[in-house]
Biopython code that builds the backbone (N, CA, C, O; Angstrom):
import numpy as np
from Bio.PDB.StructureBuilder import StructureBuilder

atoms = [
    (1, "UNK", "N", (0.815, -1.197, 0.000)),
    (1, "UNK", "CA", (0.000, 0.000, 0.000)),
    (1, "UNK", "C", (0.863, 1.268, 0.000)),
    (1, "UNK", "O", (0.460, 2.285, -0.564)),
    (2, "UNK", "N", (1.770, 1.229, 0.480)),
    (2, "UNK", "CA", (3.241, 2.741, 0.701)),
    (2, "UNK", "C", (3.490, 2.794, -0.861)),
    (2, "UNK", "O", (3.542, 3.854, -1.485)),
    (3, "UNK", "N", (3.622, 1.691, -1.360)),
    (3, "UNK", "CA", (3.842, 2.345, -3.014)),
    (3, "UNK", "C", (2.738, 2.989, -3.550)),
    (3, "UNK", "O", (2.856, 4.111, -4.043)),
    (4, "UNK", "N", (1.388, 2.247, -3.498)),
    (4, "UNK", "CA", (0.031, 2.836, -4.298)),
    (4, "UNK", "C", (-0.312, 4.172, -3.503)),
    (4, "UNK", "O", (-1.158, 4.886, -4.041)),
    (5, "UNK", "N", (0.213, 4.597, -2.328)),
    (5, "UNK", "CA", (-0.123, 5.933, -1.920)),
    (5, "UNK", "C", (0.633, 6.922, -2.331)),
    (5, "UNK", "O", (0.278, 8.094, -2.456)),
    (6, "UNK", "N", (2.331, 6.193, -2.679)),
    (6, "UNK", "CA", (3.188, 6.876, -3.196)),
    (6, "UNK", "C", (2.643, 7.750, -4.472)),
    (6, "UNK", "O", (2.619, 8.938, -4.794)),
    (7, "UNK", "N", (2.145, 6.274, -5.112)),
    (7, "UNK", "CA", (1.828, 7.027, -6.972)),
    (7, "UNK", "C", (0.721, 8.126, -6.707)),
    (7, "UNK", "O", (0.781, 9.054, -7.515)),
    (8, "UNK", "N", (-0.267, 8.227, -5.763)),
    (8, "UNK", "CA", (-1.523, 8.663, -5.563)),
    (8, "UNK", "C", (-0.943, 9.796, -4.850)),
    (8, "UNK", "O", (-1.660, 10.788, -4.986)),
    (9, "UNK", "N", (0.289, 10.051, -4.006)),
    (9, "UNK", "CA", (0.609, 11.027, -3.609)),
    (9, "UNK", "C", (1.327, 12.176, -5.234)),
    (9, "UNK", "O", (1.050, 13.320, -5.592)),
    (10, "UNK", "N", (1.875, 11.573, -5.557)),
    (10, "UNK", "CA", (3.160, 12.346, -7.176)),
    (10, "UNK", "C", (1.620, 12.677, -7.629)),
    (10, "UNK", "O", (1.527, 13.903, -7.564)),
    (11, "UNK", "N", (0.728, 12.282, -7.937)),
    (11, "UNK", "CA", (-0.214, 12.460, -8.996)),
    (11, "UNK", "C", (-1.241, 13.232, -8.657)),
    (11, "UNK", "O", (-1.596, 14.001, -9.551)),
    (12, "UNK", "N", (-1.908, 13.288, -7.540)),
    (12, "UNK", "CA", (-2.306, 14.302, -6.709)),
    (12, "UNK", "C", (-4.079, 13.549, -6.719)),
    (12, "UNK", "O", (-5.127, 14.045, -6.306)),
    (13, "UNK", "N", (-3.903, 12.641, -7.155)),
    (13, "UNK", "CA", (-4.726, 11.207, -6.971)),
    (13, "UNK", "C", (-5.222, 10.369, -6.362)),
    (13, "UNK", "O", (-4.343, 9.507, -6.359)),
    (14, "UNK", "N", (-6.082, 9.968, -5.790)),
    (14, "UNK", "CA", (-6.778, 8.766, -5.216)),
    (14, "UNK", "C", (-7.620, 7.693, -5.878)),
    (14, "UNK", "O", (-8.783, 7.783, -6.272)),
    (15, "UNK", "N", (-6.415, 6.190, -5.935)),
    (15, "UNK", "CA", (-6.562, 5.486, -6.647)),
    (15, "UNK", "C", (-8.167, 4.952, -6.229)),
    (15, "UNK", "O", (-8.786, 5.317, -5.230)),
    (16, "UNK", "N", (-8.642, 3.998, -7.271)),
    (16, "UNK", "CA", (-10.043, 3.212, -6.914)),
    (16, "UNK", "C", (-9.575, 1.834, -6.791)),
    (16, "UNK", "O", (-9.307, 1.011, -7.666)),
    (17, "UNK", "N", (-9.531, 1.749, -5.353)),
    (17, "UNK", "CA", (-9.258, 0.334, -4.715)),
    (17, "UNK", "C", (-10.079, -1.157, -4.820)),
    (17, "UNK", "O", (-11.166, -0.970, -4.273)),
    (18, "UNK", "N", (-10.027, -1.984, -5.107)),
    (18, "UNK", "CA", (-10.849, -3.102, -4.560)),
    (18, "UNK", "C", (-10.189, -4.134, -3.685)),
    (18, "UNK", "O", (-9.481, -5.056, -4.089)),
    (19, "UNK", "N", (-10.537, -3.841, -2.321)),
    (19, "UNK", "CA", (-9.871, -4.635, -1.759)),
    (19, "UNK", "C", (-10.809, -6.015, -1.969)),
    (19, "UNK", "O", (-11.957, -6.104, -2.405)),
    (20, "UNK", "N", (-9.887, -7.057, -1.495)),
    (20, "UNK", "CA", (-10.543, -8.637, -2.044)),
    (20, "UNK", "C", (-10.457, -8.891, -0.629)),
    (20, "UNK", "O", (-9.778, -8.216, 0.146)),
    (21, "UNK", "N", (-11.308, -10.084, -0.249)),
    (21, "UNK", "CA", (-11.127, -11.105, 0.738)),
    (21, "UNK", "C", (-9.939, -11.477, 1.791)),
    (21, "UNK", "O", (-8.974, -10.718, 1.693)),
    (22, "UNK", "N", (-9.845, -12.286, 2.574)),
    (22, "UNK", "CA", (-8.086, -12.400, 3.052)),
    (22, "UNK", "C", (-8.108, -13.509, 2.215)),
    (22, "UNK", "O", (-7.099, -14.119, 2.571)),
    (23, "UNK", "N", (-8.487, -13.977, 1.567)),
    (23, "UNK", "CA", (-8.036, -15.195, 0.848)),
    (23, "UNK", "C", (-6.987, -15.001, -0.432)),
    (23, "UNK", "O", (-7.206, -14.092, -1.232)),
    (24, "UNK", "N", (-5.755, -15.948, -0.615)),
    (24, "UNK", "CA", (-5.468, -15.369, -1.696)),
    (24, "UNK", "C", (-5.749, -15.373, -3.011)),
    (24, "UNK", "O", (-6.119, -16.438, -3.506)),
    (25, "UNK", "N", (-5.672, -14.605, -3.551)),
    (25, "UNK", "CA", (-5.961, -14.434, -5.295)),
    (25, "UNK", "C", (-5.243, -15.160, -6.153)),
    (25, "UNK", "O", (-4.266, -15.474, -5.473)),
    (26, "UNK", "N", (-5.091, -15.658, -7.280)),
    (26, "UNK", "CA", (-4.764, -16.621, -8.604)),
    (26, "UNK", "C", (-3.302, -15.000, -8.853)),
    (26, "UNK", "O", (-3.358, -13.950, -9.493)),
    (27, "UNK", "N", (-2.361, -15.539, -8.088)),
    (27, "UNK", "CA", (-1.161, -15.029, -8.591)),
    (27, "UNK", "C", (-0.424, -14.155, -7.694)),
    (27, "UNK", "O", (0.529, -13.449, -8.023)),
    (28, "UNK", "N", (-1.084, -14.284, -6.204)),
    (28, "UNK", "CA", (-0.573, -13.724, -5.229)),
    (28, "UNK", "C", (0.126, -14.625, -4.541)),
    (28, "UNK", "O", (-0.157, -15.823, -4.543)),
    (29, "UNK", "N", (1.552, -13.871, -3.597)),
    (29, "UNK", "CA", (2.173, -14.775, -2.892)),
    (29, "UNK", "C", (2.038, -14.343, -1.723)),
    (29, "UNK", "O", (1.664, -13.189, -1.513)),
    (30, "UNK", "N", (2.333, -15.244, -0.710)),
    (30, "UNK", "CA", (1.423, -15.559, 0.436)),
    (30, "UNK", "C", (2.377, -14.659, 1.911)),
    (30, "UNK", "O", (2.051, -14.467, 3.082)),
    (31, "UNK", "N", (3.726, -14.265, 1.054)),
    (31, "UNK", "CA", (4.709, -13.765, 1.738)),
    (31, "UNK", "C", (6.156, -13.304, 1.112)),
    (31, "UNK", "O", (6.903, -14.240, 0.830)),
    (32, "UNK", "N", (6.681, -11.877, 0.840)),
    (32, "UNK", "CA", (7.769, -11.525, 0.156)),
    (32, "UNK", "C", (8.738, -10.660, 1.015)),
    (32, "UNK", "O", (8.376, -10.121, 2.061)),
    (33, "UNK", "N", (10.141, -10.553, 0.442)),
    (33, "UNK", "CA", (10.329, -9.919, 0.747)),
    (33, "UNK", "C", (11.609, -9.542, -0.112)),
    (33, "UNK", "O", (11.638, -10.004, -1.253)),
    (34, "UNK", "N", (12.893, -8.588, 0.398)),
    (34, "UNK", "CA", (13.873, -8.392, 0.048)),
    (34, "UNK", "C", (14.813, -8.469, 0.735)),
    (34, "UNK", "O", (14.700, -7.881, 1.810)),
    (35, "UNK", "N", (16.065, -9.153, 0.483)),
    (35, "UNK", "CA", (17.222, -9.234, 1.053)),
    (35, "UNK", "C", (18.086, -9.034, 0.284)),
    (35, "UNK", "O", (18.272, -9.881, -0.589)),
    (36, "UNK", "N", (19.078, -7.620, 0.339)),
    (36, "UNK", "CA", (20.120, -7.218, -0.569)),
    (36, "UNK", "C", (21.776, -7.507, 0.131)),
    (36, "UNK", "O", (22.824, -6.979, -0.239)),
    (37, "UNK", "N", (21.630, -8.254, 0.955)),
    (37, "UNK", "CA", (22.838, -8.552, 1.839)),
    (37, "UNK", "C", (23.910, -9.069, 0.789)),
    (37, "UNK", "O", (25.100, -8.762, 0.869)),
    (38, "UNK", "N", (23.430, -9.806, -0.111)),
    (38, "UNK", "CA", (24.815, -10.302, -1.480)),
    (38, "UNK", "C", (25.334, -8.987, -1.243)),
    (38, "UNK", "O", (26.277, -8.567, -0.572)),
    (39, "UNK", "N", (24.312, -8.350, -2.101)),
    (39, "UNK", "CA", (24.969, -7.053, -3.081)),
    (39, "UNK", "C", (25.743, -6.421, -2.020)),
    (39, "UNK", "O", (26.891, -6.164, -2.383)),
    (40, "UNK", "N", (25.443, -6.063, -0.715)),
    (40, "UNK", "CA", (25.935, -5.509, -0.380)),
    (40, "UNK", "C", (27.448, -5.708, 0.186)),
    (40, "UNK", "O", (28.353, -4.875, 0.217)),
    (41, "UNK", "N", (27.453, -7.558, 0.784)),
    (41, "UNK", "CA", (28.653, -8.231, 0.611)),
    (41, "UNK", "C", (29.803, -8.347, -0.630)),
    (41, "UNK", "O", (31.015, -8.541, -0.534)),
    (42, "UNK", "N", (29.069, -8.179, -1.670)),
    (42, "UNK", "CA", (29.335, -8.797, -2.441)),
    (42, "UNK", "C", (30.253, -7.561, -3.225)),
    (42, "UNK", "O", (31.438, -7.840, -3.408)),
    (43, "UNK", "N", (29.721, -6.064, -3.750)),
    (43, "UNK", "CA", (29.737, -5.160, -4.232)),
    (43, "UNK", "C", (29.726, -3.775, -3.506)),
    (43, "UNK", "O", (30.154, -2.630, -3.653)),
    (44, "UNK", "N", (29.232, -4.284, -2.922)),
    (44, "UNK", "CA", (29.078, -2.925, -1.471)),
    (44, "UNK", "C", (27.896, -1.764, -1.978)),
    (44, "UNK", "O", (27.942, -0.549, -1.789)),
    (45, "UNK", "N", (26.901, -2.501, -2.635)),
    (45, "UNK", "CA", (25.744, -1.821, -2.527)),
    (45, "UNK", "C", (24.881, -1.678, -1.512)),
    (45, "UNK", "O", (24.551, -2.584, -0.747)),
    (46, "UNK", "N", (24.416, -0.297, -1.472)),
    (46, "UNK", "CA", (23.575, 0.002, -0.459)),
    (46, "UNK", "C", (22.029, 0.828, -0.818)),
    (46, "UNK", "O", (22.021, 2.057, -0.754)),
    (47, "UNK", "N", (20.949, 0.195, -1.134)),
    (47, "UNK", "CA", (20.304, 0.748, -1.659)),
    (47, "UNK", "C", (19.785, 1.867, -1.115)),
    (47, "UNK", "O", (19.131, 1.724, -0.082)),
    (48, "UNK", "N", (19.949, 3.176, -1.661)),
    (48, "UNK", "CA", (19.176, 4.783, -1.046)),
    (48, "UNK", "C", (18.042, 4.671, -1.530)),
    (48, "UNK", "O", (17.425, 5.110, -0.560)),
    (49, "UNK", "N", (17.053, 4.367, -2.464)),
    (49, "UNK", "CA", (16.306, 5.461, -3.225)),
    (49, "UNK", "C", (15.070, 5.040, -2.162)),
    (49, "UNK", "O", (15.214, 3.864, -1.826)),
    (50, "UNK", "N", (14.025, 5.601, -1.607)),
    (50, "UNK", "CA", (12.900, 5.752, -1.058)),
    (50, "UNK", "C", (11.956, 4.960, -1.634)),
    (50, "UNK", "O", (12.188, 4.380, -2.695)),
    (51, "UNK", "N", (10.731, 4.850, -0.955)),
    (51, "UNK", "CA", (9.632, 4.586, -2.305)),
    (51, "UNK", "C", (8.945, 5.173, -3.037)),
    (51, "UNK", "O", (8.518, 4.953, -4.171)),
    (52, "UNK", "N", (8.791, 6.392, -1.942)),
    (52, "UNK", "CA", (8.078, 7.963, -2.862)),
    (52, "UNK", "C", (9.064, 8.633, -3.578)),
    (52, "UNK", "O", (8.661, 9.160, -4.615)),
    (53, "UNK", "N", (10.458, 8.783, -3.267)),
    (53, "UNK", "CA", (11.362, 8.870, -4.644)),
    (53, "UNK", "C", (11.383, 8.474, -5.599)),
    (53, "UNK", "O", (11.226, 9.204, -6.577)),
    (54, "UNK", "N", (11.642, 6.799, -5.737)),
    (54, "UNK", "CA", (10.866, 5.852, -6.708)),
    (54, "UNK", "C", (9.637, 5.913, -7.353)),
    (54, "UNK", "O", (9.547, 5.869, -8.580)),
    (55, "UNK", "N", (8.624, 6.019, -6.557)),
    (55, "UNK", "CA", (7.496, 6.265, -7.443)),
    (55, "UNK", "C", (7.486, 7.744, -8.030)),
    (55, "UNK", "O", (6.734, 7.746, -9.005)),
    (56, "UNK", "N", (7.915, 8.729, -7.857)),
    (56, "UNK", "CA", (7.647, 9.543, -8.380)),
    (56, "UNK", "C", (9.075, 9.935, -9.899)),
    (56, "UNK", "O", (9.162, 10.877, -10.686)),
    (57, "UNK", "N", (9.807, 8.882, -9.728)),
    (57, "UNK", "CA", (10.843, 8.962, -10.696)),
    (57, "UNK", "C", (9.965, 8.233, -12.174)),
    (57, "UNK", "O", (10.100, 8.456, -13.377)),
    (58, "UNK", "N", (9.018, 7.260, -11.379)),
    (58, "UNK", "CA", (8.574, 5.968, -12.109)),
    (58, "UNK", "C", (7.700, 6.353, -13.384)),
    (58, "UNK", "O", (7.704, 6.057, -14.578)),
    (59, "UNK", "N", (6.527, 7.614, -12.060)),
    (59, "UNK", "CA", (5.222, 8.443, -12.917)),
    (59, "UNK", "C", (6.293, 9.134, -13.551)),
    (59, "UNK", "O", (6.665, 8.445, -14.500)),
    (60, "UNK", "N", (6.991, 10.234, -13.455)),
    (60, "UNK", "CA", (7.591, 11.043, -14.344)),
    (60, "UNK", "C", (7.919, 10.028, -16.020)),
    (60, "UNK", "O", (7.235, 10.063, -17.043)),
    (61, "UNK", "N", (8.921, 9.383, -15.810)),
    (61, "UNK", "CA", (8.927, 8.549, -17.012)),
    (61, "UNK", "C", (7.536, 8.118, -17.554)),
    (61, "UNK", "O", (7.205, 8.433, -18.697)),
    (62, "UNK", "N", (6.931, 7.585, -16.950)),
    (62, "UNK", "CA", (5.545, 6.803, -17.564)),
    (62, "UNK", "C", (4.981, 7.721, -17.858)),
    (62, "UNK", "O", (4.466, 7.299, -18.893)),
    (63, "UNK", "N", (4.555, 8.977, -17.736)),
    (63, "UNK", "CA", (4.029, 10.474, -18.088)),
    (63, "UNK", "C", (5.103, 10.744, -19.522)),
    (63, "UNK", "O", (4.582, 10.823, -20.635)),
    (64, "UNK", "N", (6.320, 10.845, -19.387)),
    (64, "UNK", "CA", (6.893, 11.070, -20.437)),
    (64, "UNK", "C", (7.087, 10.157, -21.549)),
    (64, "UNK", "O", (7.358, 10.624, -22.655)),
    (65, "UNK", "N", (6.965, 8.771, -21.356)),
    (65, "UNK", "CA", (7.202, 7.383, -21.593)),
    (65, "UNK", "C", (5.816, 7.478, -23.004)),
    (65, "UNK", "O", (5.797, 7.492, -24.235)),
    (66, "UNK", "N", (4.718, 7.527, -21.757)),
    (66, "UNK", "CA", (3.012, 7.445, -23.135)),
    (66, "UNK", "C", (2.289, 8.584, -23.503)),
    (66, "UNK", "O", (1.309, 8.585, -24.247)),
    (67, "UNK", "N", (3.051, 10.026, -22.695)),
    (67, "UNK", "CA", (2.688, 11.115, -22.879)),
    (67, "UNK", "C", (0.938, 11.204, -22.802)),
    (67, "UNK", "O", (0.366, 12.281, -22.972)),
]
sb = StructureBuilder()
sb.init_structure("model")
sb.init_model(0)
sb.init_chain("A")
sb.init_seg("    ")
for serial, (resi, resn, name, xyz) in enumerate(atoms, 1):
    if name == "N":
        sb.init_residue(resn, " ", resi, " ")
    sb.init_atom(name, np.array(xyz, "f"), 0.0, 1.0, " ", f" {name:<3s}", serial, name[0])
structure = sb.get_structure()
């Protein structure tokens, strides 16, 4: 949801939600996540970018992207 408020925040927007059931849906996973510990072992990456940074880098392109 921090991302879809993100885009709804850049856009000045409030998306139309449908929330579903707790059951899961045909293509949902049941639990995710991220672990960048390689990269960061590995290369010494450290990821900065936000999510509202991100999303609003994302809309900009996709605005410029399909105009």
């Amino acid at each position: 949801m921090e991302f879809v408020e993100a885009i709804e925040h850049k856009l000045g927007k409030v998306a139309k939600k449908n929330y579903m059931d707790l059951h899961l849906q045909p293509g949902d996973f049941p639990e995710t996540h991220a672990n960048v510990y390689d990269l960061y072992r590995d290369i010494d990456f450290k990821p900065g970018t936000t999510i509202q940074d991100g999303a609003n880098r994302f809309v900009d392109w996709y605005l410029e992207y399909y105009k």
